[in-house]
N, C-alpha and C positions, 0 to 999 in steps of 0.2 A: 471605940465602937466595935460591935463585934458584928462578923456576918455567919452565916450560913452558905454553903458554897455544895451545889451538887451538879452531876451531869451527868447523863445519856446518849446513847447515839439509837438512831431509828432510819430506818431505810426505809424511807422518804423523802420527797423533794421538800426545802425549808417552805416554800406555799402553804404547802397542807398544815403543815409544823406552827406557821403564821398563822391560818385558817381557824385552827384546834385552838389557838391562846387568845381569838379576838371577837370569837362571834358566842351569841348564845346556843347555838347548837353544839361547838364542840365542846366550849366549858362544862354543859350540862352533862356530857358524856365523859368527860376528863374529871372535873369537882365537884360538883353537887348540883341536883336538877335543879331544886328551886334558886332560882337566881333570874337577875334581871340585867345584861350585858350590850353595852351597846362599841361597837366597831372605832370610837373617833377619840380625837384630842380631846382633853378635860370631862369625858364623861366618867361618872359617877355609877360602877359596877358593884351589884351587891349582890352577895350571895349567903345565903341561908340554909344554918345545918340544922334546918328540922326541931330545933329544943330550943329556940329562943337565941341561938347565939346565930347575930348575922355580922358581917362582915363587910365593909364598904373599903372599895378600893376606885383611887381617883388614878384616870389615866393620864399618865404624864409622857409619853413618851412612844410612838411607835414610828417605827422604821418598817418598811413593806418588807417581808420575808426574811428580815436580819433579826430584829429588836425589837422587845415590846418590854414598858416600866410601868409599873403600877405604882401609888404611895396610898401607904393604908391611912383613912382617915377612922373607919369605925371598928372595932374589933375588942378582943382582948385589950388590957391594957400595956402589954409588953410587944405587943402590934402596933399601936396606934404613933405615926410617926415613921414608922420604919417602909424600907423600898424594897419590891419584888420586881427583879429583872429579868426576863428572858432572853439570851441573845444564840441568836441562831446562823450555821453555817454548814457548807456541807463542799464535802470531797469523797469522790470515787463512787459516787451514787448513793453513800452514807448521810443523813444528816446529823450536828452535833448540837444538843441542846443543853448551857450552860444558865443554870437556875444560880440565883445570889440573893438571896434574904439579906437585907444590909441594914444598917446602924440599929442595931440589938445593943442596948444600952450594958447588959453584962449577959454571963451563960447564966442560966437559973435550966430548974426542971423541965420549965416549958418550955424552952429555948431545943431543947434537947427534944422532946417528943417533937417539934412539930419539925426537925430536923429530919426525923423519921419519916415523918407525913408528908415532908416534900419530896423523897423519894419514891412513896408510894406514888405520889402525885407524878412525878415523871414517870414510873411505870404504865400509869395509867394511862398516860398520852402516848407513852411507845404503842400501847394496847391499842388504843382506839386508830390512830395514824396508820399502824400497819394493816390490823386487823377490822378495824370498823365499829370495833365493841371497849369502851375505855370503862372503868372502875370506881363511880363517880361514891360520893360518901357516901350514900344510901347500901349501896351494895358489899361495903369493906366491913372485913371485919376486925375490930381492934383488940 
């Protein structure tokens, strides 16, 4: 299996950090407005880019201010199956946020842009955490 492996640091406290990856407000300002997000174990978060492609992510996992897991159940089909992890920590008044896209069945084309798009994706959350204004898909341009 293959992953995706990226990371950020944002000067911020991991709360906010937690905050930005768990609730409908910050996603919408982090990845795409239209979405439906709710805060708990096994809910069932979907987000929608606008063209028909939506995306369902089940929650598997959160740790208050450290860790949050997602497992895609609706998506692409080189998504469906696979885990998105956040795991968050912080030293010196820095925080540090390590993204893992995991069990990617091989590397293909799309493995590779959305490689890309997960870093725009941490960008976007450094964006909004520090500054209050994150890059959500509606406003990027590819």
């Amino acid at each position: 299996m293959k992953s995706i492996q990226q990371i950020n640091y944002i000067k911020t406290p991991p709360s906010t950090i937690y905050r930005a990856l768990t609730t409908q407000e910050g996603l919408s300002e982090v990845w795409t407005r239209n979405l439906s997000v709710k805060p708990d174990l096994g809910a069932i978060n979907r987000f929608d880019f606008d063209d028909g492609y939506l995306t369902e992510m089940k929650v598997v996992e959160l740790q208050k201010d450290t860790r949050v897991v997602w497992e895609c159940i609706q998506s692409d089909k080189e998504w469906v199956g696979t885990e998105i992890s956040f795991d968050i920590s912080a030293e010196n008044g820095v925080s540090k946020v390590s993204l893992s896209h995991d069990k990617w069945s091989e590397i293909t084309d799309f493995y590779r842009w959305c490689n890309y798009n997960w870093a725009m994706f941490l960008l976007s959350l450094k964006s909004y955490c520090e500054k209050g204004k994150g890059i959500p898909f509606q406003e990027r341009e590819f």
